[in-house]
C-alpha positions in Angstrom: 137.1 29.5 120.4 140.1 27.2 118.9 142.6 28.9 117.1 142.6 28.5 113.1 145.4 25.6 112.0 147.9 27.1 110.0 146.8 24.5 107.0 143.3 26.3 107.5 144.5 29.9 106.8 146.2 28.3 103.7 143.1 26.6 102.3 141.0 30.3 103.3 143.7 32.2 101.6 143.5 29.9 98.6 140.0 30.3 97.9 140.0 33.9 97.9 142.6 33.9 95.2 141.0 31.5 93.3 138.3 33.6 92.3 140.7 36.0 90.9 140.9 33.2 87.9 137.1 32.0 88.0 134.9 34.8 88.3 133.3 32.7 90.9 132.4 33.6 94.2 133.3 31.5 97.2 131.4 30.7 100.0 132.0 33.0 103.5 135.1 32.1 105.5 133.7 31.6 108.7 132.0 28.1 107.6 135.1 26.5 108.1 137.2 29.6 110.0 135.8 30.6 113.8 133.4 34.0 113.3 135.4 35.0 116.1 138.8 34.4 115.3 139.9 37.7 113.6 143.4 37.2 113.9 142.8 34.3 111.5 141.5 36.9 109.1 143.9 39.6 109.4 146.4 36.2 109.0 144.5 35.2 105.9 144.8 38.4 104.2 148.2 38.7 105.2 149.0 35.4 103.6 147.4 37.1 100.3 149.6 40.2 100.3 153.4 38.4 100.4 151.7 36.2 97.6 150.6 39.0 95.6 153.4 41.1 96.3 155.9 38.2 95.2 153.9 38.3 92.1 155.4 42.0 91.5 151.9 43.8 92.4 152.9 47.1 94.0 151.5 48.4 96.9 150.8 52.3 96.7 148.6 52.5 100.2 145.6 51.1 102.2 142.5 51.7 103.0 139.8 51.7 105.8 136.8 50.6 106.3 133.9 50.1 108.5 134.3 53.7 109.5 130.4 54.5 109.9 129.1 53.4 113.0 125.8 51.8 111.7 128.0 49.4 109.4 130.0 48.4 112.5 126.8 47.6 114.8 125.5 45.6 111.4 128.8 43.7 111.8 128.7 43.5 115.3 132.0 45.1 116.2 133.4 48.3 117.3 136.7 49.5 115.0 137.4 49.6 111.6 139.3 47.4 109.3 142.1 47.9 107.2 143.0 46.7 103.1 146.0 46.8 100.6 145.3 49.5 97.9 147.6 48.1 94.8 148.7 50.2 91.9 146.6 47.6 89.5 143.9 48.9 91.7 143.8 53.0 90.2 141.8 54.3 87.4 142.0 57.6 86.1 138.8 60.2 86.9 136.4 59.3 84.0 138.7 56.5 82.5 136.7 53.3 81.7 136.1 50.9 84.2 135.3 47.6 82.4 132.8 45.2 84.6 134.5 42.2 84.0 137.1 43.0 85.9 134.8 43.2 88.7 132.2 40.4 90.8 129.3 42.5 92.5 130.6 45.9 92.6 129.0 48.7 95.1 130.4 52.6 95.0 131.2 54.6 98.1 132.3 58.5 98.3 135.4 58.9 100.4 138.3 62.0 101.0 142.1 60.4 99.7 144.8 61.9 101.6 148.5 61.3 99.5 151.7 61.7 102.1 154.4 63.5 102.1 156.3 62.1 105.1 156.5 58.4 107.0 154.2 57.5 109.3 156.1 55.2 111.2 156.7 56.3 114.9 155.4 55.0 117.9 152.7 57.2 120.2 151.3 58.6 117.1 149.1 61.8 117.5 146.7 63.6 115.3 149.1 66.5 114.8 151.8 63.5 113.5 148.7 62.9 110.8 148.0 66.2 109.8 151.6 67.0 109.3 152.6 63.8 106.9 149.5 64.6 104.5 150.5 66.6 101.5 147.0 67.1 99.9 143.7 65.6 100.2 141.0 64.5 96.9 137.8 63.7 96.3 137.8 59.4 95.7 135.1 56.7 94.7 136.1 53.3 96.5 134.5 50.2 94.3 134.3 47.9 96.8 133.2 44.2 95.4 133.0 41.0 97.1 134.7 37.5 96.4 132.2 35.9 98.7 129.3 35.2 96.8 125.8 37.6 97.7 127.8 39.8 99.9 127.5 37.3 103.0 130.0 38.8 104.9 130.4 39.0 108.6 133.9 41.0 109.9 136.3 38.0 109.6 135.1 37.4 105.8 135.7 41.1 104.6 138.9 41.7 106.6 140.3 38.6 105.2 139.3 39.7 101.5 141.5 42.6 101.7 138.6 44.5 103.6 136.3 43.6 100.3 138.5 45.7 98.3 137.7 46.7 94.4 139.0 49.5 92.3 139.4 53.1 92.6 139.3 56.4 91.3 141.2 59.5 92.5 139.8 63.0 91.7 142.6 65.3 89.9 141.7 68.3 92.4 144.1 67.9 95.1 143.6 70.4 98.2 145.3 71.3 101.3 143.9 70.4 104.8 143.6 74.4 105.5 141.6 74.7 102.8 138.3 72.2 103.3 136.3 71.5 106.5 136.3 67.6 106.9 134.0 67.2 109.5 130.8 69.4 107.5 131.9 68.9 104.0 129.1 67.6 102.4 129.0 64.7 99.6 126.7 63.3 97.1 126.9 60.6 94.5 125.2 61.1 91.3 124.5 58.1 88.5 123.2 59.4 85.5 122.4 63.0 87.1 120.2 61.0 89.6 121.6 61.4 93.7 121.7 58.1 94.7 124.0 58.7 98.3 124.8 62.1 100.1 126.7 62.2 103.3 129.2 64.2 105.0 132.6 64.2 106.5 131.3 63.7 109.9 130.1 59.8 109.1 133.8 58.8 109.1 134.5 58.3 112.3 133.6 61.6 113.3 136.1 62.9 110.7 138.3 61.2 108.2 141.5 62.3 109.8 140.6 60.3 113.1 140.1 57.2 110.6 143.6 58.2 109.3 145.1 58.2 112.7 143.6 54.6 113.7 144.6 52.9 110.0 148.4 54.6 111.0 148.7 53.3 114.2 147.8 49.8 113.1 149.9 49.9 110.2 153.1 50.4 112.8 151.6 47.6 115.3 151.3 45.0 112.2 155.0 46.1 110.8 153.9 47.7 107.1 153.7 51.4 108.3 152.3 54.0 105.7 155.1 55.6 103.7 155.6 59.2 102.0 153.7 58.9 98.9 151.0 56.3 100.0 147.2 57.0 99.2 144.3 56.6 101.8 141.7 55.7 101.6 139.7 56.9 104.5 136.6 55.6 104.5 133.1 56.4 103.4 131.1 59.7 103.4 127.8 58.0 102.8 125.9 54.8 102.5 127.6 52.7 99.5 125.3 51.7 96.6 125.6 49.0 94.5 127.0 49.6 90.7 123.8 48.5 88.6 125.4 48.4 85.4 127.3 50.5 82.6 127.3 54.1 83.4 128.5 57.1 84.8 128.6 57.6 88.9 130.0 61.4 89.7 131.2 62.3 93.0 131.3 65.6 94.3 132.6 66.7 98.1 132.2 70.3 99.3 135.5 71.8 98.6 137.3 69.0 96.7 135.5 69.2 93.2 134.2 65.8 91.7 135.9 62.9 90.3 133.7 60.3 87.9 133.8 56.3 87.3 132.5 55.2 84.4 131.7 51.6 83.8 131.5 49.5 80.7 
């Protein structure tokens, strides 16, 4: 494996941005950009977030992906991925979520954690976690694509911002005493009709362990999480792709629902 040129990340980086102003997908990274080289796409998005942060977007948190198992052996790796969450990002539960601002959307069911403290020390522990988290809510992720037919391997969705979208927070917030994470139980409905269930369990055995692993490598990359940052934790279930206009509910044992609803 040859390391990715500089002048290479650039072009990769450019691409991706591009089809913020087309509405046109681009073609997977790794045709020109080593499958294997995923420093080149944590370098790639990296390149994206000084440009979009120069820009004036602000950064509220991050997210994590890959956190179920079966998507990771799909992917052929073995740890999750990480993305920008951007306040341009947020809709309010049950505010309209138009479709044109979006490529080939697909919905997952996640638990958001909001802080309260930094986490930005080294040897981080679970108990560090647990203790910076002010309250947790029920979320729907909208994950979307700019490569075109969702031909992704891991370099192509960590260097698009880990195929980041939109998202919705629910308005319930709850403290960790007061849910079980590892059993609560989740389901998506569109238009009354379940269309993914999972549990707590399917992120990485619980979302505070996926919580733990997106801290620590925010400290080792040098843009540690911050009091007042939202997680995104990773999914609950199997995401589903957003079909057309409509209502999809979320609802997670012990943190209420929250609703998207596209137009």
């Amino acid at each position: 494996m040859t390391k990715t040129s500089q002048e290479d990340l650039i072009k990769a980086a450019e691409m991706l941005r591009a089809v913020h102003e087309t509405g046109t997908p681009c073609a997977a990274l790794r045709e020109f950009i080593d499958a294997g080289d995923l420093a080149a796409g944590y370098a790639i998005q990296n390149i994206n977030t000084e440009y979009w942060l120069k820009q004036g977007r602000r950064l509220v948190g991050r997210k994590t992906g890959l956190t179920a198992k079966s998507v990771q052996k799909q992917l052929g790796v073995d740890q999750p991925d990480f993305g920008m969450l951007y306040a341009d990002m947020a809709y309010a539960d049950g505010e309209d979520v138009p479709l044109d601002r979006l490529l080939q959307p697909k919905i997952e069911g996640e638990i958001a954690f909001v802080l309260k403290e930094d986490l930005d020390q080294e040897q981080m522990t679970l108990t560090d976690v647990m203790r910076a988290i002010d309250y947790a809510v029920a979320a729907l992720e909208i994950v979307d694509s700019r490569i075109a037919d969702w031909n992704i391997k891991f370099l192509d969705t960590v260097a698009d911002n880990a195929s980041s979208g939109l998202y919705v927070l629910g308005t319930e917030p709850r403290q960790l005493s007061e849910i079980d994470l590892h059993l609560c139980g989740m389901v998506i409905e569109h238009q009354g009709e379940p269309v993914s269930t999972g549990a707590g369990a399917a992120c990485l055995g619980n979302p505070l362990n996926a919580t733990l692993w997106l801290a620590k490598t925010m400290v080792e990359v040098g843009r540690p999480l911050k009091a007042g940052d939202t997680i995104l934790s990773g999914a609950l279930g199997p995401m589903v792709s957003v079909t057309g206009p409509g209502v999809y509910e979320l609802r997670i044992s012990g943190l209420g629902s929250v609703r998207a609803s596209f137009v």
